[in-house]
N, C-alpha and C positions, 0 to 999 in steps of 0.2 A: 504494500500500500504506500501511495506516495504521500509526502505529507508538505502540503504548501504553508511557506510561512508568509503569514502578513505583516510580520516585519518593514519598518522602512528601510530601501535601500540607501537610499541619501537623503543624511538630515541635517540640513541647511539650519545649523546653530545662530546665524545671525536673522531668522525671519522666528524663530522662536522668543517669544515675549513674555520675561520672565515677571512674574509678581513684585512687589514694591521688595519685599522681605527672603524673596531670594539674590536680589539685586545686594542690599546689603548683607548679608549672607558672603556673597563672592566678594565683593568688596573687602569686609574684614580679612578674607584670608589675604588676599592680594596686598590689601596696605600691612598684616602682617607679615608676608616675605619680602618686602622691600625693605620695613623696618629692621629685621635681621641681616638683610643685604647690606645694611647702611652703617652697622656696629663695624667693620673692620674701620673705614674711614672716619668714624666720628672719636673712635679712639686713640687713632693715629692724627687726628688735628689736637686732641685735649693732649698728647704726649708733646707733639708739637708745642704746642704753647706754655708748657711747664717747662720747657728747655731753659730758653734764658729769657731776659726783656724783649730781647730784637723780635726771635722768633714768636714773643706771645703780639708785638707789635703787627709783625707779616699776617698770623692768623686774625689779626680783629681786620685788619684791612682787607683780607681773603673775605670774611664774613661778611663787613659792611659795607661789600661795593652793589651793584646792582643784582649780577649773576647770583653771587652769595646770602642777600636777601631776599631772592626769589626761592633758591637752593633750600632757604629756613623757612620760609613759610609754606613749601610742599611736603618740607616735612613734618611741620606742625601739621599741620591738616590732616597727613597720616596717621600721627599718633594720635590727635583726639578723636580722628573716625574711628580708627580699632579700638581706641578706650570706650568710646560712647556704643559703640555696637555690641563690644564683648558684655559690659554691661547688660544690654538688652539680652543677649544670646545668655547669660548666668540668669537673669528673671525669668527668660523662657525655659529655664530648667527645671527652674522650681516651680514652674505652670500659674505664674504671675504675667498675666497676659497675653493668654493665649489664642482666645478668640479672633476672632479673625478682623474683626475690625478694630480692636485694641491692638492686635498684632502690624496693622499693615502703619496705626497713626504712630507705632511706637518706632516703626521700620524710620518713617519722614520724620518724626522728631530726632532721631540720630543725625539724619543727614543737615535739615533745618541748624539744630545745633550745632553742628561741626564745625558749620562754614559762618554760624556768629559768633562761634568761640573764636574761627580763625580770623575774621574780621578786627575782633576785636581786641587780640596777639597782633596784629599789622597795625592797625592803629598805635598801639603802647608800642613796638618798634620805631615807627617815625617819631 
């Protein structure tokens, strides 16, 4: 007997429209491998700049040119999305918000949040 699978043969990942809460979901993990990608060099700037004056001088100047202040606030933005979502993702553990419409407004207030925390980290920067 043969046996036919209805299986999709191609599944076009970018026409798939994910829910608000899988969206951040993938988000947190993603600004989580960046932020681990980002520990060798942020380590190696903080040794940097314990060296002597000169070199903590180079690093403020590396930090507060354009590139470098852009450089910080993509990284701000990374860590309070992953801190604001993991949050959400430990309350969804404990089944503190789980329904679906607590779930989808708690997904947009992570991100809403993110970016007036980051807002407002740029602001205190200038």
């Amino acid at each position: 007997m043969e046996h036919i699978s209805k299986r999709p043969v191609y599944l076009n990942l970018f026409k798939i429209r994910l829910p608000i809460g899988g969206v951040v979901s993938i988000l947190h993990r993603v600004t989580g491998v960046f932020l681990v990608l980002l520990l060798p060099p942020a380590i190696y700037l903080l040794q940097q700049s314990l060296q002597s004056a000169a070199t903590f001088e180079s690093t403020v100047r590396i930090l507060g040119s354009l590139p470098g202040r852009a450089l910080l606030l993509i990284v701000t933005w990374m860590f309070v999305q992953h801190l604001y979502s993991g949050i959400r993702h430990l309350l969804l553990d404990v089944d503190i918000g789980v329904e679906r419409t607590t779930a989808r407004r708690s997904a947009w207030l992570t991100l809403v949040v993110s970016v007036v925390t980051l807002l407002l980290i740029g602001l205190w920067m200038t």
